[in-house]
C-alpha positions in Angstrom: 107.3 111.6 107.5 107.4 108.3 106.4 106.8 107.3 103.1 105.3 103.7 102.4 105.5 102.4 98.7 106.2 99.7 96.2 109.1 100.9 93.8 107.7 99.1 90.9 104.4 100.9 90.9 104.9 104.0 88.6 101.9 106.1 90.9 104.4 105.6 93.7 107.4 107.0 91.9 105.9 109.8 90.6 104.0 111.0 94.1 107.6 110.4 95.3 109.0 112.5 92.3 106.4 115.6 93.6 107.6 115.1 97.1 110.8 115.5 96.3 110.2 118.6 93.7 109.1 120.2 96.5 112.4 119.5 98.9 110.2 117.1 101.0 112.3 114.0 101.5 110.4 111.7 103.6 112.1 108.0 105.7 110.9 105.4 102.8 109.4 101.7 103.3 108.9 99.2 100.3 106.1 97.4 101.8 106.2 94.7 99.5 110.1 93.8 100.7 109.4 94.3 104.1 105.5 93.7 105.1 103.3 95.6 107.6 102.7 93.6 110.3 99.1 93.6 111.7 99.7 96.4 114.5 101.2 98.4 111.6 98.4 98.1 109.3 96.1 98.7 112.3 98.3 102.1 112.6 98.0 102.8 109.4 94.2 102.3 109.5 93.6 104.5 112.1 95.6 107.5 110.7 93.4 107.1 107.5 90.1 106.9 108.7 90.2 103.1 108.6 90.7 100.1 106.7 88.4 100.4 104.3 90.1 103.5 103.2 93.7 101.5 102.8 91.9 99.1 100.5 92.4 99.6 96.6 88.7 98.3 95.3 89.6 98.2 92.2 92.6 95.9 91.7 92.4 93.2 90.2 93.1 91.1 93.4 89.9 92.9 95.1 88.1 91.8 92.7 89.4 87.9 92.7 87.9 88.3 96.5 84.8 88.0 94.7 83.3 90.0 97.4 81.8 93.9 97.9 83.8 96.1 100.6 80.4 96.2 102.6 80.4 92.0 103.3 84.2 91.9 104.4 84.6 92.8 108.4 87.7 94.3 109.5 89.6 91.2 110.5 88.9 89.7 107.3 90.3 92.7 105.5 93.1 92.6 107.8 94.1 89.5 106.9 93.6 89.9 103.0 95.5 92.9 103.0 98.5 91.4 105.5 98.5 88.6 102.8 98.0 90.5 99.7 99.7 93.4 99.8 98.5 94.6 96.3 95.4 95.4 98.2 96.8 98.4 99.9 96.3 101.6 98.3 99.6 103.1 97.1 101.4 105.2 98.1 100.7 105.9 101.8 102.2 108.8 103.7 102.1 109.1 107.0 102.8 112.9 107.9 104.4 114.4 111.2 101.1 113.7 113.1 99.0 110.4 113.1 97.6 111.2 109.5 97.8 108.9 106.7 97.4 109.9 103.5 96.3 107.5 101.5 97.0 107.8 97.5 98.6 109.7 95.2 96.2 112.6 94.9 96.3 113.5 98.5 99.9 113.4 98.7 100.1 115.6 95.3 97.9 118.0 97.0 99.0 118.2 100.0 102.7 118.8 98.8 101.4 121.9 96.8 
């Protein structure tokens, strides 16, 4: 398992607190000190369902886009989120398989 999150963001540390309440202690990445690169996002995407999944619509740097999720293509997400990483939904956890779970609610309840 493999645990991708920013440190500073207090959803991550408390999906990381319930992982670790329940004796799961997963690898960790800081995404923010060391960056996906585009075949990892890619990964990522495709253990999630997608990109549009991985994309946290309502941050505030979604929303300086200026633009709806339905008008931006892949690539150009890609690229927004390679450059932006605050527009990654955190945390992601990528379990034993090719699944990515994608927020703090699905890890909660998939730890319980």
């Amino acid at each position: 398992m493999l645990l991708y999150w920013w440190p500073r963001c207090s959803t991550c540390r408390e999906a990381r607190q319930v992982l670790y309440a329940r004796g799961v202690r997963p690898e960790e990445r800081d995404y923010f000190a060391d960056p996906l690169t585009r075949d990892e996002l890619r990964d990522l995407a495709a253990g999630a369902g997608g990109i549009r999944r991985l994309v946290a619509t309502g941050s505030p740097s979604f929303r300086r886009l200026g633009r709806p999720l339905e008008d931006l293509t892949e690539a150009e997400l890609e690229a927004h989120v390679l450059a932006e990483p605050r527009l990654l939904r955190r945390p992601l956890l990528r379990t034993s398989g090719d699944r990515v779970l994608v927020g703090a609610r699905a890890i909660r309840e998939a730890a319980t």
